[in-house]
C-alpha positions as CSV (number, residue, x, y, z in Angstrom):
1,X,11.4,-3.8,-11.3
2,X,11.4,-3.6,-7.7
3,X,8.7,-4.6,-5.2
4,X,7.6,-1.9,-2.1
5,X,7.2,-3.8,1.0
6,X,4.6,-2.2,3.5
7,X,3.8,-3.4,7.0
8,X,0.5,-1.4,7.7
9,X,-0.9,-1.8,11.8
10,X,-5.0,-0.9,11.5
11,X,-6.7,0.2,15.1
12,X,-8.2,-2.8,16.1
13,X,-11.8,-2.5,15.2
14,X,-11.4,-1.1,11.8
15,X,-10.5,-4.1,9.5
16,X,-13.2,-4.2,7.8
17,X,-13.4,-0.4,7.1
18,X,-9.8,-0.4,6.1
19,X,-10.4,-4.0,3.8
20,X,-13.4,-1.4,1.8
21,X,-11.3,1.2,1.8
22,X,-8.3,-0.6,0.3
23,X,-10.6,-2.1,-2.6
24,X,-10.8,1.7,-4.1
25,X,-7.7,2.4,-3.3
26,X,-6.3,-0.5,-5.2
27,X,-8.1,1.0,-8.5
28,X,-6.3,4.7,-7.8
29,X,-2.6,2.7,-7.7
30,X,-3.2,0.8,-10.0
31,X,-3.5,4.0,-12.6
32,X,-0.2,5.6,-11.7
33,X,2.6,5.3,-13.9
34,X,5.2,2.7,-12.9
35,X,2.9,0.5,-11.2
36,X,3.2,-3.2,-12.0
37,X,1.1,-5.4,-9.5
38,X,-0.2,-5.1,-6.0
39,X,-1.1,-7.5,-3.7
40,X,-2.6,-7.9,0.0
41,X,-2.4,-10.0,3.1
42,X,-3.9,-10.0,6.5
43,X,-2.0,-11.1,9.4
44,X,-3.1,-14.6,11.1
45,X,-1.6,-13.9,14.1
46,X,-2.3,-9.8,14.2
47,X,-5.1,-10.0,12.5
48,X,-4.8,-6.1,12.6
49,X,-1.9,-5.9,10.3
50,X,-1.5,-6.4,6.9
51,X,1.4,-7.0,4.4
52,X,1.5,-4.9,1.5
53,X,3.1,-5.8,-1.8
54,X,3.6,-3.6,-4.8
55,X,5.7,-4.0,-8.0
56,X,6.9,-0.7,-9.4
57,X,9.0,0.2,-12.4
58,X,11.7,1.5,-10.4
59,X,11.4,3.3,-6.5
60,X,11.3,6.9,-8.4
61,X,8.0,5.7,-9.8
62,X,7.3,4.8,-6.3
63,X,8.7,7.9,-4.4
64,X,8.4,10.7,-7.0
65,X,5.1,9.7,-9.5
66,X,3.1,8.2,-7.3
67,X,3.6,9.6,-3.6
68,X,4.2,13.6,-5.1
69,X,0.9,12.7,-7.3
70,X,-2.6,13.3,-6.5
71,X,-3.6,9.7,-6.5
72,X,-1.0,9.4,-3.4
73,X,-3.7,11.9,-1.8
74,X,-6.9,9.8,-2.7
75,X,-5.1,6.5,-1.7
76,X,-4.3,8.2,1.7
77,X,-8.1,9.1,2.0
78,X,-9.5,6.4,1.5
79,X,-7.0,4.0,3.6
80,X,-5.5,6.1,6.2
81,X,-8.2,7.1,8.5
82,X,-7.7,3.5,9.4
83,X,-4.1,3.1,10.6
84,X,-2.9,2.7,14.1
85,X,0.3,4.2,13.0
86,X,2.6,5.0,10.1
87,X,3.0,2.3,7.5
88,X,6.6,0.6,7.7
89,X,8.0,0.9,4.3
90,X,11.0,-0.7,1.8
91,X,11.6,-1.0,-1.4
92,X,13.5,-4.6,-2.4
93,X,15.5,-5.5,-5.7
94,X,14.5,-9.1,-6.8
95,X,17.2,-11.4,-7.4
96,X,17.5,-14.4,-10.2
């Protein structure tokens, strides 16, 4: 299992649009193969980023069946109108 860490900036003005958005695009993730958990936070400070969490299989379910998939095009649609910039992305190994 590994968890994909994205740091995703919003243009100020849009949270709300973006928050909508991300409710769909949680149910198109969350049908790929691979795909574990996801979860969501909203910046305190920068209220206009967000901290994305997902647990995947393994980053090849990440980077080859989801992103080279057509649900990688609907999630896009329906959240990336809304960012400032391109997501920040990593993929971490958990440790015991």
């Amino acid at each position: 299992m590994i968890v994909e860490r994205a740091v995703i900036s919003v243009t100020p003005g849009f949270e709300a649009d973006f928050e909508a958005g991300f409710r769909e695009a949680r149910k198109v993730v969350a049908e790929a193969d691979g795909f574990r958990s996801v979860r969501i936070a909203r910046g305190i400070e920068e209220p206009s980023t967000y901290l994305l969490l997902i647990e995947w299989d393994s980053v090849e379910a990440h980077m080859q069946g989801f992103r080279e998939s057509e649900r990688f095009g609907r999630w896009r649609e329906l959240i990336g109108p809304y960012f400032a910039e391109p997501p920040a992305v990593e993929h971490f190994q958990p440790i015991d």
